[in-house]
C-alpha positions as CSV (number, residue, x, y, z in Angstrom):
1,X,-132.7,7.1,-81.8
2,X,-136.2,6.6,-83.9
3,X,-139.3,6.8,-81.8
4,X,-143.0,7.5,-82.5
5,X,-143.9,10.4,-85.0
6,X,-140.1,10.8,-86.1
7,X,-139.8,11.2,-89.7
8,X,-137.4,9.2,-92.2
9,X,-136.0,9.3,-95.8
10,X,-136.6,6.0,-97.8
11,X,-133.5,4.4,-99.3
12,X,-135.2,2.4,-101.8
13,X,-136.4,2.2,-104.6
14,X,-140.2,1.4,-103.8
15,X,-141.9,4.4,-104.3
16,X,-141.9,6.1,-101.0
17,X,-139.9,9.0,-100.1
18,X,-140.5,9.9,-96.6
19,X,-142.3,7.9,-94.1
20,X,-143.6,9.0,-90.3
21,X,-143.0,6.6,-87.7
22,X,-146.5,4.7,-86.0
23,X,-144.8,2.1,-83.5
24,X,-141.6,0.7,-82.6
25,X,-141.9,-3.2,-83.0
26,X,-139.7,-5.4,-80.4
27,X,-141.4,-5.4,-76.9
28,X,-144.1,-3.9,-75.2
29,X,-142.8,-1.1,-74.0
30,X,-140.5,0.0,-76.2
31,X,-140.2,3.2,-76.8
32,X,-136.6,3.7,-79.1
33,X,-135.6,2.2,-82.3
34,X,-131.6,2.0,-83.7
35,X,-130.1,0.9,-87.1
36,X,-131.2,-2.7,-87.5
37,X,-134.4,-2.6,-85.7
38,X,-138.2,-2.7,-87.1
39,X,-140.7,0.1,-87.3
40,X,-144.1,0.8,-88.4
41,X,-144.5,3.6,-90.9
42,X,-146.9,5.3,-92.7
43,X,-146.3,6.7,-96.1
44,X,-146.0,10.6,-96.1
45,X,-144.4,11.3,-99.4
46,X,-144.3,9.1,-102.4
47,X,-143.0,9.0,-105.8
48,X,-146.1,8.4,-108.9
49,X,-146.2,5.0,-109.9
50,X,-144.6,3.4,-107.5
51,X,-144.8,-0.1,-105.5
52,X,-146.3,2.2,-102.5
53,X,-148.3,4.7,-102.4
54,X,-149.2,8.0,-99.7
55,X,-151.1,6.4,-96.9
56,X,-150.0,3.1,-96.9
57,X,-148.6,1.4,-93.9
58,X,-145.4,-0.8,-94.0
59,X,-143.1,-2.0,-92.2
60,X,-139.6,-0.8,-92.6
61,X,-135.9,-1.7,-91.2
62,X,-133.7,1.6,-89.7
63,X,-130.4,1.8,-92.1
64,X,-128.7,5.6,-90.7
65,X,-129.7,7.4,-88.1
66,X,-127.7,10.7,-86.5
67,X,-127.2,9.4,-83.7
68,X,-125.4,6.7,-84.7
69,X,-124.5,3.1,-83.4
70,X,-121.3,2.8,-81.3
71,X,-118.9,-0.3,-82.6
72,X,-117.1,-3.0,-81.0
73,X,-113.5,-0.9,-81.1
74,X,-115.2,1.6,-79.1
75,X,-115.5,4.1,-82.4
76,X,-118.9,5.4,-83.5
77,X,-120.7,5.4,-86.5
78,X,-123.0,8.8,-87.7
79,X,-125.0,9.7,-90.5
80,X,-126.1,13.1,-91.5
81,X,-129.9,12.2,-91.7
82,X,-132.2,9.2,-89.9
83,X,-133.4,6.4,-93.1
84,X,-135.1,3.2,-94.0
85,X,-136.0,0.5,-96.3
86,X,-139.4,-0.9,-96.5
87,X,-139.7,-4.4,-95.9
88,X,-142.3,-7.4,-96.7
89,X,-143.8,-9.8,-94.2
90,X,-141.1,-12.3,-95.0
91,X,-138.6,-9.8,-94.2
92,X,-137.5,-9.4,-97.7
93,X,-137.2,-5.8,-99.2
94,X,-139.9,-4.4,-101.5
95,X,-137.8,-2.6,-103.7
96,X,-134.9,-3.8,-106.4
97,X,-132.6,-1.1,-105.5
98,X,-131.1,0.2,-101.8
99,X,-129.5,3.5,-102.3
100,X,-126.5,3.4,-99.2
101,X,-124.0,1.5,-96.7
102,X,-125.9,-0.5,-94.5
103,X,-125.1,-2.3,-91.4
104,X,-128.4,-4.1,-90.6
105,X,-128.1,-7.7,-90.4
106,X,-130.8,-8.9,-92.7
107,X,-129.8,-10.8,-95.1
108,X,-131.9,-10.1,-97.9
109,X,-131.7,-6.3,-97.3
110,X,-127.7,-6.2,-97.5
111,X,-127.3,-8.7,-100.6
């Protein structure tokens, strides 16, 4: 579970390498983000001459998080560390490259 001031690795290529969580997009009161879901971020760490750089504020999709996302067979899924990609307006990644598995269902993100 992501919430507000949790901090994640970036698994892209974009520039960034750890980002601090501002708000969880997806309802007024939402308080908890899982793998798939939309956060904004603010750049804490990033990498020179890249797309992004420290201070910038993005949006970016959940791909891992520890405490993992339970599965229709009733087995769960856990990663050792929570991560992200950053994402455009149109929902598209900003990178070229995404680093690990991914279970998100965005389409440009996964291809």
């Amino acid at each position: 579970m992501i919430q507000q001031e949790t901090r994640l690795k970036v698994a892209d290529n974009s520039g960034a390498r750890e980002v601090l969580t501002i708000k969880v997009l997806g309802g007024s009161g939402r308080k908890t983000a899982n793998i798939g879901d939309v956060i904004v971020c603010t750049v804490k760490n990033a990498t020179p001459g890249g797309v992004v750089k420290k201070g910038d504020v993005v949006k970016a999709v959940i791909v891992r998080t520890k405490s993992g996302v339970r599965r229709n067979d009733g087995s769960y899924i856990k990663f050792d560390e929570n991560a992200c990609v950053i994402i455009r307006d149109d929902k598209g990644p900003r990178g070229t490259r995404i680093f690990d598995l991914l279970l998100v269902n965005y389409v440009k993100v996964t291809s």
